[in-house]
C-alpha positions as CSV (number, residue, x, y, z in Angstrom):
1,X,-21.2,40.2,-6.8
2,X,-24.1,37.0,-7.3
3,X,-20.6,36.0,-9.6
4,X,-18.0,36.2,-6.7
5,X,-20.6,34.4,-4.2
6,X,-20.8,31.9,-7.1
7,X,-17.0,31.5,-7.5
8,X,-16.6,31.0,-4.2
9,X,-18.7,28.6,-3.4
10,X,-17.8,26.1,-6.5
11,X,-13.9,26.4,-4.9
12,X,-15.8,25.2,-1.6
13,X,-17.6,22.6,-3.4
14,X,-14.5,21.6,-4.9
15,X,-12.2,21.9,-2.0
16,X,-14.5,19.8,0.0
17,X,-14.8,16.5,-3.2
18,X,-11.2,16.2,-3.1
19,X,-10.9,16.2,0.8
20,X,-10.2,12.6,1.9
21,X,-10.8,11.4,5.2
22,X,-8.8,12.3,7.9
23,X,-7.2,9.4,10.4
24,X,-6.2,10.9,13.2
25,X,-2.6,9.8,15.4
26,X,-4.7,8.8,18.4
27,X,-7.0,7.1,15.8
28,X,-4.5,4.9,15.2
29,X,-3.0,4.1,18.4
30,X,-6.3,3.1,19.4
31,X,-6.8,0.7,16.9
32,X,-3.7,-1.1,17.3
33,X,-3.9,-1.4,20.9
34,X,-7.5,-3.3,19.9
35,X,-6.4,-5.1,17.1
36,X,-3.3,-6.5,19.4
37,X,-3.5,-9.2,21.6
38,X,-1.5,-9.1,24.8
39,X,0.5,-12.2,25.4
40,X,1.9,-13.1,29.1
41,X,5.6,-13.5,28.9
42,X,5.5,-17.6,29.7
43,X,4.0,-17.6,26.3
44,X,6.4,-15.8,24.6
45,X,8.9,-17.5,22.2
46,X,12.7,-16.4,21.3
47,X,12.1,-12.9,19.1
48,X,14.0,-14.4,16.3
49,X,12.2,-17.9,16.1
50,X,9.0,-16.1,16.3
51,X,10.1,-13.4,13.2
52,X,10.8,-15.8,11.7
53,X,7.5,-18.0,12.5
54,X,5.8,-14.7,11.0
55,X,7.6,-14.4,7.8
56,X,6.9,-18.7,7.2
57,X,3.1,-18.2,7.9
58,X,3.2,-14.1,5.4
59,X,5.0,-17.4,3.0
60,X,2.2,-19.8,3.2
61,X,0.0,-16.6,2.7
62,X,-1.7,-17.3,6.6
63,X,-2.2,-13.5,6.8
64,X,-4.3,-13.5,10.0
65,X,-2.0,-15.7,11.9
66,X,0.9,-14.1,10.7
67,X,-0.2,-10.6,12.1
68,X,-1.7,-11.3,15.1
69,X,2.0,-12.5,16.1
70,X,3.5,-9.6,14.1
71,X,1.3,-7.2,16.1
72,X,2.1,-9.3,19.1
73,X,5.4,-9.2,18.3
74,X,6.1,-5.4,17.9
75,X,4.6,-4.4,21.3
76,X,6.5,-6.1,23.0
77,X,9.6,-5.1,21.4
78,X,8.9,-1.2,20.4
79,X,12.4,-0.1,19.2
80,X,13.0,-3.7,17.5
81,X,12.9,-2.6,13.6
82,X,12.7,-6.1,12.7
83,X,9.5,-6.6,14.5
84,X,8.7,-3.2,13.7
85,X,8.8,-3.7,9.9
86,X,6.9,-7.2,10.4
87,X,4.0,-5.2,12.0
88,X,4.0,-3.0,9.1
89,X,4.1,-5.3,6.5
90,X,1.2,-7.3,8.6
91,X,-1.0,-4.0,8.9
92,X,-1.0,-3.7,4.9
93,X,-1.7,-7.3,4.3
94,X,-4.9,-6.6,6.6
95,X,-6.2,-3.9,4.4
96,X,-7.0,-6.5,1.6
97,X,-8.0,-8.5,3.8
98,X,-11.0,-6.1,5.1
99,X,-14.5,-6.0,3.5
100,X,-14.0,-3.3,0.7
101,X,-16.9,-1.4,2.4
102,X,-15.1,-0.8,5.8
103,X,-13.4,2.2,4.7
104,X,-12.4,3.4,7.8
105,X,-10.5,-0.1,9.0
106,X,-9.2,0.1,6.4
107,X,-7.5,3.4,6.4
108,X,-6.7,2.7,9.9
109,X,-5.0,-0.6,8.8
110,X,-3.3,1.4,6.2
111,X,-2.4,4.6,8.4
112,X,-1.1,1.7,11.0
113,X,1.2,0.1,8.5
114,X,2.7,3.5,8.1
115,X,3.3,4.2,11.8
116,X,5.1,0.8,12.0
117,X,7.2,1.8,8.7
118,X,8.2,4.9,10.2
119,X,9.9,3.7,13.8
120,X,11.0,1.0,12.1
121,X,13.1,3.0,9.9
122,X,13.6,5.6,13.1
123,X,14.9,2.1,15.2
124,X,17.5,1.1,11.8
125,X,19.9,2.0,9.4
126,X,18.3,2.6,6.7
127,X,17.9,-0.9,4.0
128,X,16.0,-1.8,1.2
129,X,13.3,-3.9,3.0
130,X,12.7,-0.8,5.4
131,X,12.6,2.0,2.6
132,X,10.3,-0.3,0.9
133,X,7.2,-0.5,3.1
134,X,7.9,2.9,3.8
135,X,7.1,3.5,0.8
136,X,4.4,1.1,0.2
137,X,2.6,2.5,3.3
138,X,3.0,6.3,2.1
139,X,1.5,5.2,-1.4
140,X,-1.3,3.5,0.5
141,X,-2.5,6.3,2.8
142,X,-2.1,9.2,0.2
143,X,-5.6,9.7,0.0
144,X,-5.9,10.6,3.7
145,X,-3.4,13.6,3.9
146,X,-5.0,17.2,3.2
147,X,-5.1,18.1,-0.7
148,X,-2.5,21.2,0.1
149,X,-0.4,17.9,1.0
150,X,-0.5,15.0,-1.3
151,X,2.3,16.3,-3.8
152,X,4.7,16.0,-1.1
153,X,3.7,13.3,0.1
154,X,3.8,11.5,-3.6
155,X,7.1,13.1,-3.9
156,X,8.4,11.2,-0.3
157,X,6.4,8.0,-1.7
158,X,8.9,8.1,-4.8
159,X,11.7,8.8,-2.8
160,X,12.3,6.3,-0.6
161,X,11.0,3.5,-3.0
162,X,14.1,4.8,-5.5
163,X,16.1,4.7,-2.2
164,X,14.9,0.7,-1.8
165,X,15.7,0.6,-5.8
166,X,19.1,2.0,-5.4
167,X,20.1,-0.9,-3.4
168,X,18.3,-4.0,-4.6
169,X,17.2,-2.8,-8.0
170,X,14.6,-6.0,-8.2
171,X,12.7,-5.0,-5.1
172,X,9.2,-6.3,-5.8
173,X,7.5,-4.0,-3.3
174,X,9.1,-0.8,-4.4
175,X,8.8,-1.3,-8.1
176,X,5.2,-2.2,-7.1
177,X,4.8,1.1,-5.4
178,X,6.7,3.4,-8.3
179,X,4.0,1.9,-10.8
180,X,1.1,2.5,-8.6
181,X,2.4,6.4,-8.2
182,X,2.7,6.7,-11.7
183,X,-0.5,5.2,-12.6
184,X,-2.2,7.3,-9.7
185,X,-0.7,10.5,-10.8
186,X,-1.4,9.7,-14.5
187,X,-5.6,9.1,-14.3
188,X,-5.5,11.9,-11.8
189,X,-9.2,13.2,-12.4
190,X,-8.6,16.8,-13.9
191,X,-10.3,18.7,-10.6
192,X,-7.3,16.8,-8.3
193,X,-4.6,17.9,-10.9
194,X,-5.7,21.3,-10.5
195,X,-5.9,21.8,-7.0
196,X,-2.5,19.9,-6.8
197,X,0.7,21.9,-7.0
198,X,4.2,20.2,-7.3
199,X,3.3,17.3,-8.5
200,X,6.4,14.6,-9.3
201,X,6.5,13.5,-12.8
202,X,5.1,10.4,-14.1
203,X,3.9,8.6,-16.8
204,X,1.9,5.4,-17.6
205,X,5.5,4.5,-19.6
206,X,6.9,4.1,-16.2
207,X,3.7,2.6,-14.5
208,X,4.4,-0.2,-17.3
209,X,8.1,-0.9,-16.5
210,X,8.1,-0.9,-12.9
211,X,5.2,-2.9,-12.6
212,X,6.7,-5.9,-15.3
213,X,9.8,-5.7,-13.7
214,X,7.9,-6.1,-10.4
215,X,6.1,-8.8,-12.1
216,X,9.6,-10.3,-13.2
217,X,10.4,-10.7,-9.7
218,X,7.7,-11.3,-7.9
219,X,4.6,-13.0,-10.0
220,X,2.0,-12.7,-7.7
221,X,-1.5,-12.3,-8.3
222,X,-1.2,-8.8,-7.0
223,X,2.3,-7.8,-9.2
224,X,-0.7,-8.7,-12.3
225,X,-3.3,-7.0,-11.3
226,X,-1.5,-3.6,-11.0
227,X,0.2,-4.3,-14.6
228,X,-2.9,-5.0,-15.9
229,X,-4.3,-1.8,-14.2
230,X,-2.2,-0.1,-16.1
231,X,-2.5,-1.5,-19.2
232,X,-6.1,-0.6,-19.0
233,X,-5.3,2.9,-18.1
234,X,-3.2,2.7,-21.4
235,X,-6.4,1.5,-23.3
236,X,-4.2,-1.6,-24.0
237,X,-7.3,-4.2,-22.7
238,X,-6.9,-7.3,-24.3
239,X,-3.3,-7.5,-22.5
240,X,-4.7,-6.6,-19.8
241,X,-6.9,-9.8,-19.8
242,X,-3.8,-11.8,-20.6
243,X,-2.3,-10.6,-17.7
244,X,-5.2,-11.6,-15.4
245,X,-5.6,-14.5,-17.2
246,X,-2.0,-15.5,-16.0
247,X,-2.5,-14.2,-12.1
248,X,-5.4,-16.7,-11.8
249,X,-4.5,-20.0,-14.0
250,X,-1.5,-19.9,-11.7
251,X,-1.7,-21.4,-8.1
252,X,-2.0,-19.1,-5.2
253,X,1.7,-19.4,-3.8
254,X,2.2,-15.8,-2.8
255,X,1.0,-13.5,0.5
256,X,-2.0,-11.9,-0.4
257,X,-2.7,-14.3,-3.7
258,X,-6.0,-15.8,-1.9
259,X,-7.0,-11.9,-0.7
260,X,-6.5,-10.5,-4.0
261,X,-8.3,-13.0,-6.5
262,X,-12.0,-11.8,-5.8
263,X,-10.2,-8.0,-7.2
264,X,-8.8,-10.6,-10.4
265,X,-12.2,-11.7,-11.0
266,X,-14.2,-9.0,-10.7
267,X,-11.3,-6.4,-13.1
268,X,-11.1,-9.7,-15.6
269,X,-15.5,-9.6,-15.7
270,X,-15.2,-6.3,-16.2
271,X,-12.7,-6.0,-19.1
272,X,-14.7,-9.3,-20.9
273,X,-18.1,-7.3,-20.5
């Protein structure tokens, strides 16, 4: 009997490590009606000049600016996917661009992005830049869905980003997200893999050649630092270096490049330590 009671209570101790933190839907409504400034509509510019404003300041990698007019931007146009997907893609910059230690912005940053990704493809026919962030945003907010549901939820994650794939075959963001699932799943630690049922495949094989041909077409700092993420994984180091070697000798000319290159450093200290 002391060895049921036992049992038991390991399975507890184990359900409740691999129990992530929960973000709740009015959690997130909350934060975005915070995190977005009302405009009066005198100070309101054409919706397309002002996408478009949004997507030139994401270029120029002025993060901030370019999501306080995305957020802007998609409340006042809530069935606009356009806007919609802008938002999203504005919620995720904002993740790296939160203190590491504010866990919970961040996940609501994260579970934001995803509520954007989702009307956004619920307001559009479906397209590669939609599926996408979709995926991106699933991938990102993985850890915050109940144990019992992260295989499905990997499984959807891989889905639409081979949906984006289908279509434009050198879609940074989805190949991105494919070798980020793959690496996931593939340094799973072995307490997750067992509690996990239904698991997609992977393989640190395809980690590798999603995330060079992401590289390929998309060399940002943050393309590098998941290849050499992998390569580490893949106890392949000194290319791993190479690789962030590359992300930082090279000038910041992509969105999140300036965000990302404290994660450069600190992964390129590590692997020379």
């Amino acid at each position: 009997m002391p060895t049921l009671r036992l049992i038991a209570l390991s399975l507890a101790l184990l359900v409740s490590a691999c129990a992530g933190p929960r973000v709740l839907h009015e959690d997130v409504l909350e934060w975005q009606e915070r995190e977005s400034v009302a405009r009066p509509e005198a100070s309101r510019g054409a919706r397309k000049t002002e996408l478009d404003e949004v997507r030139t300041l994401r270029a120029a990698d002025e993060l901030a600016r370019a999501r306080q007019l995305a957020l802007a931007l998609a409340a006042e146009h809530p069935v606009d996917f356009e806007a919609l997907l802008a938002a999203s893609i504005a919620e995720s910059d904002q993740v790296f661009l939160l203190p590491e230690d504010d866990k919970e912005s961040r996940n609501l940053a994260a579970s934001s992005a995803l509520w954007f990704a989702r009307r956004a493809v619920l307001s559009a026919h479906l397209a590669p830049s939609v599926d996408a962030q979709l995926a991106w945003t699933l991938g990102t907010t993985t850890h915050l869905q109940p144990m019992g549901e992260r295989a499905a939820h990997a499984r959807e994650t891989l889905e639409c980003a081979d949906r984006a794939l289908t279509v434009e075959p050198d879609n940074a963001t989805a190949l991105a997200t494919v070798a980020l699932v793959n690496l996931r799943l593939e340094t799973l630690p072995w307490i997750a893999s067992l509690m996990a049922s239904g698991l997609p495949e992977s393989s640190l094989a395809k980690a590798e050649a999603s995330a060079r041909s992401a590289v390929k077409a998309v060399p940002s700092r943050e393309n590098r630092l998941i290849l050499a993420k992998v390569l580490v994984a893949a106890e392949r180091k000194a290319e791993a270096r190479a690789e962030l070697e590359a992300a930082l000798a090279a000038a910041p000319q992509h969105p999140r490049d300036h965000a990302l290159e404290s994660s450069v450093r600190a992964l390129l200290k590590e692997l020379r330590d």
